[in-house]
C-alpha positions in Angstrom: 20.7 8.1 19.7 21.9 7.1 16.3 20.8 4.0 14.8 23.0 1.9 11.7 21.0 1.6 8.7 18.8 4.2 9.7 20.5 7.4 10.4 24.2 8.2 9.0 26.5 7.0 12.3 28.4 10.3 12.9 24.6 11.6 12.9 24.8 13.4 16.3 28.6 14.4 16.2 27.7 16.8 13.6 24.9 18.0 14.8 27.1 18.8 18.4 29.8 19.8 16.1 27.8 22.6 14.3 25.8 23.7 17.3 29.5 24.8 18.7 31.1 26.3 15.8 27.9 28.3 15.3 27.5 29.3 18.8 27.8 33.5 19.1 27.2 34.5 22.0 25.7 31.8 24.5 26.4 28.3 25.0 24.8 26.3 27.9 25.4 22.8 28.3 23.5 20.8 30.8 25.3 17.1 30.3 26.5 13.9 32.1 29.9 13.3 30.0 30.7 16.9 28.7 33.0 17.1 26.0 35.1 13.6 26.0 35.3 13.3 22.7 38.2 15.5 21.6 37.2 16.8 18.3 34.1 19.1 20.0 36.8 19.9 22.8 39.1 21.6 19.7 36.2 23.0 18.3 34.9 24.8 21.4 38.1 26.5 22.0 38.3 27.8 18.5 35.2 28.8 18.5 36.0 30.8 22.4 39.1 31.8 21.1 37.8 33.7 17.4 34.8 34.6 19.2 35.5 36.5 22.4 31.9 37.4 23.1 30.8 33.8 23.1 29.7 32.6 26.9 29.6 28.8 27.7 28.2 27.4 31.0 28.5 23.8 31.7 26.5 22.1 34.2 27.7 18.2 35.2 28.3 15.3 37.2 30.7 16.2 40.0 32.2 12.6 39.6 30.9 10.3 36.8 30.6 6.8 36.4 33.2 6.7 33.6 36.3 5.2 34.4 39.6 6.5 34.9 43.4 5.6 34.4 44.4 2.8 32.6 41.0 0.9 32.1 38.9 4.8 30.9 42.3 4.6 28.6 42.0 1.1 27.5 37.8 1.9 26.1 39.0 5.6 25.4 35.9 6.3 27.3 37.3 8.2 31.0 36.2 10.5 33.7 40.1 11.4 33.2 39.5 12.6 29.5 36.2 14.7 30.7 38.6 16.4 33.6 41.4 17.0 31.0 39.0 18.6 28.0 37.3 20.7 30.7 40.5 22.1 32.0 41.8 22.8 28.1 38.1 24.5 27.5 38.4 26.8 30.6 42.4 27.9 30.2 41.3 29.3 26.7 38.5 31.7 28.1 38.2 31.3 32.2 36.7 34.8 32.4 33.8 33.0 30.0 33.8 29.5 30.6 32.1 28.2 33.8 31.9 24.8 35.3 29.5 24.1 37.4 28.2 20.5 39.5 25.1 20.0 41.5 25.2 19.4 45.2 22.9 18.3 47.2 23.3 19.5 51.2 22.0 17.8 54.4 19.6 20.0 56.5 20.3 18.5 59.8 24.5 18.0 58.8 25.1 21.3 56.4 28.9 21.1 56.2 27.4 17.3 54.7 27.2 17.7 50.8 26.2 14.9 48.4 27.1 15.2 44.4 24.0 15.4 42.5 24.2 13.0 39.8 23.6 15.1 36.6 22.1 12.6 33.8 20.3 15.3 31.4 21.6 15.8 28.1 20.4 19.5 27.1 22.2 22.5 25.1 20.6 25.9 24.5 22.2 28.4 21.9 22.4 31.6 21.7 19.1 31.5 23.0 17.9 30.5 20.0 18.1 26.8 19.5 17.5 24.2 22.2 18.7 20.7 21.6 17.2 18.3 24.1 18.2 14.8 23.6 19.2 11.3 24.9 22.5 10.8 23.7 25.9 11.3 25.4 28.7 13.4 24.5 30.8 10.8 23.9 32.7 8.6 21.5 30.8 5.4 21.9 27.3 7.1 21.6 28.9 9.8 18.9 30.3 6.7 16.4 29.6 3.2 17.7 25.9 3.0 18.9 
């Protein structure tokens, strides 16, 4: 989390920033909101498109508790803006981007499946740096918390 007066506000937006521009040739992200905040959306398709041995795999929330049309629009905080930056991540690279959500499937019912509601926040690099944390991916935790 960031915290005014103690740590600089965009704090955490540049550590997320630099972990993607320096990512060479592995990024998993285990998150709840993945990439609604548009800057680290432009940033991982540079980064896919100048480096075309970089992997990322993105584990999430089927469906989040974000809103969406014109009330996510209204907060700039939407399940809409997470479904849009996803699809502009994967058109750049789909042969190295995958998306993946957690189900959950009844044993007595299996064509029943249940979303698994992914809250971890988690990135691993290049197997080489792992970034645990707390925060979300997203403009209100990035800038206003």
């Amino acid at each position: 989390r960031t915290w005014k007066g103690v740590f600089p506000v965009d704090y955490l937006f540049e550590d997320y920033s630099k972990m993607v521009k320096n990512a060479t040739k592995f990024l998993y992200l285990e998150h709840q909101y993945p990439f609604q905040n548009f800057a680290l959306t432009y940033y991982m398709c540079e980064a896919l498109v100048k480096k075309p041995e970089l992997i990322l795999i993105i584990v999430t929330s089927v469906k989040t508790d974000l809103p969406t049309g014109l009330v996510g629009e209204i907060f700039d905080w939407s399940q809409d803006h997470i479904i849009e930056h996803l699809q502009l991540i994967y058109r750049v690279a789909p042969d190295r981007v995958g998306i993946f959500g957690l189900v959950n499937q009844d044993p007595q019912y299996p064509k029943k499946i249940k979303p698994i509601y992914v809250h971890s926040k988690m990135a691993i690099v290049d197997d080489e740096s792992l970034l645990p944390g707390s925060t979300n991916m997203d403009n209100v935790r990035f800038f206003y918390s």
